[in-house]
VOGU-3710 file (C-alpha; in Angstrom, 3 decimals, decimal comma):
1> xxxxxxxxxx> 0,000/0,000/0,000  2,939/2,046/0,859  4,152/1,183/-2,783  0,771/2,512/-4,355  1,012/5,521/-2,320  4,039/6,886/-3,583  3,081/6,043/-6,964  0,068/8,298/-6,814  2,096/10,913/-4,886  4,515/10,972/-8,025
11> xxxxxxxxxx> 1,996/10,937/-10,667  0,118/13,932/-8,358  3,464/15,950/-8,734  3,284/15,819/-12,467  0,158/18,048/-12,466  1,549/21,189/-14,747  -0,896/23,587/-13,367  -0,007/24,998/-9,466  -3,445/25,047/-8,315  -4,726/22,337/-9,614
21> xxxxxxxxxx> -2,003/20,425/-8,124  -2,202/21,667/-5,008  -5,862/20,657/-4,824  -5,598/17,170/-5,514  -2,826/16,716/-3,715  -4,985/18,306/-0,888  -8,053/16,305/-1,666  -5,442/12,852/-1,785  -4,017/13,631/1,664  -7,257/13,493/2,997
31> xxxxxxxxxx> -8,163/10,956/1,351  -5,372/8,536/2,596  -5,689/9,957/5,755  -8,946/8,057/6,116  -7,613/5,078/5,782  -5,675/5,079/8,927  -9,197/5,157/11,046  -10,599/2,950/8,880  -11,954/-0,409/10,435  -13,132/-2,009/7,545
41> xxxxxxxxxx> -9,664/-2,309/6,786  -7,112/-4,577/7,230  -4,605/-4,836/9,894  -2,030/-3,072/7,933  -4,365/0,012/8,301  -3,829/-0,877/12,131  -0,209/-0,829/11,750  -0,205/2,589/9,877  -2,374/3,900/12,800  -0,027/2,921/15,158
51> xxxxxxxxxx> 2,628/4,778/13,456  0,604/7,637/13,286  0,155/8,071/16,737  3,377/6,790/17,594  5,653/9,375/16,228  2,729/12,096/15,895  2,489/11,725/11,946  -0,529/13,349/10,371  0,259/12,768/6,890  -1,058/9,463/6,014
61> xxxxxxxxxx> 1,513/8,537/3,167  4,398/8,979/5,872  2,678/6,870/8,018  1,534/3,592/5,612  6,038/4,305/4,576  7,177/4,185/7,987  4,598/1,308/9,279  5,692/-0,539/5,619  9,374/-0,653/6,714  8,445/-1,787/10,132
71> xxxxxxxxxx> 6,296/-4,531/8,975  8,862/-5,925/6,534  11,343/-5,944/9,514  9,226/-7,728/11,516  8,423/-10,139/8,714  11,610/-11,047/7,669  12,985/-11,275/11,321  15,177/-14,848/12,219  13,865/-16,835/15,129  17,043/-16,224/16,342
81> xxxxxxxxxx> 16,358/-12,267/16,435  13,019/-13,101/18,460  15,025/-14,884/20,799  17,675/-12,639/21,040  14,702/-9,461/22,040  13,017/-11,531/24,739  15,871/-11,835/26,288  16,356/-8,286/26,540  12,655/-7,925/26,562  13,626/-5,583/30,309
91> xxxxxxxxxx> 14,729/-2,987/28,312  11,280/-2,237/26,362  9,239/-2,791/29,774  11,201/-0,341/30,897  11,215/1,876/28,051  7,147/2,069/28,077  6,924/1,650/32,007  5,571/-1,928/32,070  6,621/-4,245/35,037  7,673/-7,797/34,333
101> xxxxxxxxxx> 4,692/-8,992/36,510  1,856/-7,175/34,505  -0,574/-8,903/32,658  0,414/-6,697/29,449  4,043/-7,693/29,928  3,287/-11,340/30,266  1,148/-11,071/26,504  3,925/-9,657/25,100  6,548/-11,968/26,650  4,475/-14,977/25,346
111> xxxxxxxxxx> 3,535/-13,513/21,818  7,145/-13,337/21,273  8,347/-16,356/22,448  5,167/-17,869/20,002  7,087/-15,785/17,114  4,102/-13,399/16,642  5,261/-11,088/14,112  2,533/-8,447/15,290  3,960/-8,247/18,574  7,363/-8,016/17,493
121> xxxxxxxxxx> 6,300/-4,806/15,487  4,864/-3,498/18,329  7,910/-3,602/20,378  10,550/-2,458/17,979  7,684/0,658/17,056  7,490/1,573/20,989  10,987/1,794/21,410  12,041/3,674/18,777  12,497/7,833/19,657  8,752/9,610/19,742
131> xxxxxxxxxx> 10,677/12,248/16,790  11,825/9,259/14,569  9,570/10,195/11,405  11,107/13,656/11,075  12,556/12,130/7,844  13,651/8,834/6,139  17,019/8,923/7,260  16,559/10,006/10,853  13,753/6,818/10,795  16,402/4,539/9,493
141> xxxxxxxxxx> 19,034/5,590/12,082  16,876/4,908/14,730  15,467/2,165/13,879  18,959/0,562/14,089  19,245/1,532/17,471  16,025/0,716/18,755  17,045/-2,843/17,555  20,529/-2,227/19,292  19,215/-1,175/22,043  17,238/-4,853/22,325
151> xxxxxxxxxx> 20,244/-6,586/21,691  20,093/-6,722/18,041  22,895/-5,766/15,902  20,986/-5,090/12,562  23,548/-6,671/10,338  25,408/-9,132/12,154  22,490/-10,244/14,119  18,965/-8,913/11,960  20,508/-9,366/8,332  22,685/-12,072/8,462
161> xxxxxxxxxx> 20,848/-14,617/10,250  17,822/-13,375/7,987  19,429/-14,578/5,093  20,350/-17,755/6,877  17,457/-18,760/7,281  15,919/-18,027/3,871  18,548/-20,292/2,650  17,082/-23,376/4,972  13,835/-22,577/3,318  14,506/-21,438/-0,215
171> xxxxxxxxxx> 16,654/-24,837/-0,111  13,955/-27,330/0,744  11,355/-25,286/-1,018  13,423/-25,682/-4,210  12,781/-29,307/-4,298  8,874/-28,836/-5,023  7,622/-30,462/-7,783  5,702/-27,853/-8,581  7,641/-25,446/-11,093  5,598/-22,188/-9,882
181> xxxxxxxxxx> 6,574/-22,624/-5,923  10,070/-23,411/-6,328  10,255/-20,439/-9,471  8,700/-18,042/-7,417  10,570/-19,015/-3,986  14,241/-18,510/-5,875  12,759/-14,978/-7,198  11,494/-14,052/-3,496  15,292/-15,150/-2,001  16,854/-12,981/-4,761
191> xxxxxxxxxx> 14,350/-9,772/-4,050  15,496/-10,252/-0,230  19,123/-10,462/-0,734  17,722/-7,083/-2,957  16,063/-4,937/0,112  17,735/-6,573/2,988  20,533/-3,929/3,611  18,057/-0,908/3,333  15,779/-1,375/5,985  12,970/-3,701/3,763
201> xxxxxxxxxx> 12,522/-0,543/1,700  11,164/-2,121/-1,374  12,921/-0,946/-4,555  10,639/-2,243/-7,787  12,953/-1,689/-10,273  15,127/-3,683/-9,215  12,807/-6,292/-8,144  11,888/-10,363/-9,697  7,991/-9,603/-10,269  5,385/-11,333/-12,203
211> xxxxxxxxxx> 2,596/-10,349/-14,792  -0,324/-9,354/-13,492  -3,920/-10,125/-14,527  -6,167/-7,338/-15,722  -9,685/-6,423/-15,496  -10,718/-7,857/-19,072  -8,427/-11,257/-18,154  -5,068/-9,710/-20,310  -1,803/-10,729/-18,937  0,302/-7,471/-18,716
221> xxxxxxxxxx> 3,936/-7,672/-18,116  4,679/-4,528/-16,420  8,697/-5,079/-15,446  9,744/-6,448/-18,373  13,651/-6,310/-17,657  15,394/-9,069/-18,944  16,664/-9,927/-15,378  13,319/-9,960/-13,876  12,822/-13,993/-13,502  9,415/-13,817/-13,096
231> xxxxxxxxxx> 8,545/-11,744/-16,126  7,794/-14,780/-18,715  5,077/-16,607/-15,451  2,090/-17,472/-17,304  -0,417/-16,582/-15,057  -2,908/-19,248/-15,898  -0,594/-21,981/-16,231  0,234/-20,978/-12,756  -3,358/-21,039/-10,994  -4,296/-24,552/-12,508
241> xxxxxxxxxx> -1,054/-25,767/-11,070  -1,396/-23,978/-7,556  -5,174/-24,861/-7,575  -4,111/-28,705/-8,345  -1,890/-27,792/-4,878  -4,286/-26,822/-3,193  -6,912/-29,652/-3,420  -3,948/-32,002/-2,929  -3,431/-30,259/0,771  -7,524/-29,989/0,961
251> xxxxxxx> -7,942/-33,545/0,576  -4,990/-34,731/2,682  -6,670/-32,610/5,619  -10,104/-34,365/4,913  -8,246/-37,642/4,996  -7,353/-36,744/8,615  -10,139/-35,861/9,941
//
């Protein structure tokens, strides 16, 4: 969403006319900023909010940025990093004025140690410095020591063990006999290695992405780069062999029951 945001934002800039511009830019802001107190939305939206009111940010695009870097931290965070922050987990009671013994505390101990990727957002957003969002280089710098500061060193600790364990799974995940999981797997390792060393922030350009699937069924190949590995997928060659997956695992569980 982040993604789409800036897209529009750039496409907004490209108004000739001043006023104009400044009017739908105006009219977008607003826009956006309904999203963040939106509940028919998803929890992403809930992420964004907590940005928001986190580092005081009323501009909604800021906020879906900052909350997208967060939540590709958290998502591509090693078991190894969980473990590492509830061990330290003192320093962000602390931080936020919790006490070990409080029923809060004790959530967030165990949603950790169960891996929850929500909570682990959470605690890396509360700790980080209430003036964070003043830019995207101030965010960066401290997000890196709000991970420090839990006992994380972002690249010998956050990055590297990352990648480690991407490589246990891209390996085994390799070996599927179905072309588009192990095609699309090799892509997904490659766009990590990609936005790993600049705090998840996605870079499309640069990115393996597939076709997508228009309104009136076309496929469109929008990154058509000649090193993007996923630019040739057919799309429906794809679902019939995903759906075939899918019935597999369907009737396996029906088998068990």
């Amino acid at each position: 969403m982040a993604a789409e945001l800036d897209a529009a934002m750039s496409l907004l800039r490209r108004i000739e006319d001043e006023d104009q511009r400044i009017v739908a830019t105006s009219l977008f802001g607003k826009e956006t900023f309904e999203y963040l107190y939106n509940p028919n939305l998803t929890e992403y939206s809930v992420c964004a909010h907590l940005v928001a009111n986190r580092f005081n940010q009323s501009e909604a695009t800021l906020a879906f940025w900052a909350a997208s870097i967060l939540a590709r931290t958290a998502l591509n965070a090693s078991i190894d990093v969980f473990n590492i922050i509830l061990k330290n987990i003192r320093v962000f009671f602390d931080k936020v004025r919790l006490r070990y013994s409080d029923d809060e505390a004790k959530a967030i101990r165990r949603a950790l140690g169960n891996y929850d990727l929500g909570a682990l957002f959470y605690v890396i957003c509360m700790i980080m410095d209430s003036d964070a969002l003043k830019n995207p280089a101030s965010f960066g710098a401290s997000l890196v020591i709000a991970m420090a500061t839990l006992g994380v060193h972002f690249k010998k600790d956050y990055e590297k063990t990352a990648l480690q364990e991407a490589q246990g799974i891209i390996a085994e995940i390799k070996e599927s006999s179905f072309g588009t999981i192990a095609r699309v797997a090799s892509a997904g390792f490659e766009n990590l290695n990609t936005m790993i060393g600049g705090f998840g922030m996605l870079k499309l350009a640069e990115m393996h992405l597939p076709p997508v699937l228009l309104g009136d069924s076309k496929q469109h190949e929008f990154h058509t780069a000649n090193s993007n590995m996923l630019k040739s997928v057919d799309l429906e060659t794809s679902y019939y062999e995903m759906s075939e997956g899918q019935e597999r695992m369907q009737n396996f569980g029906d088998a068990c029951m």
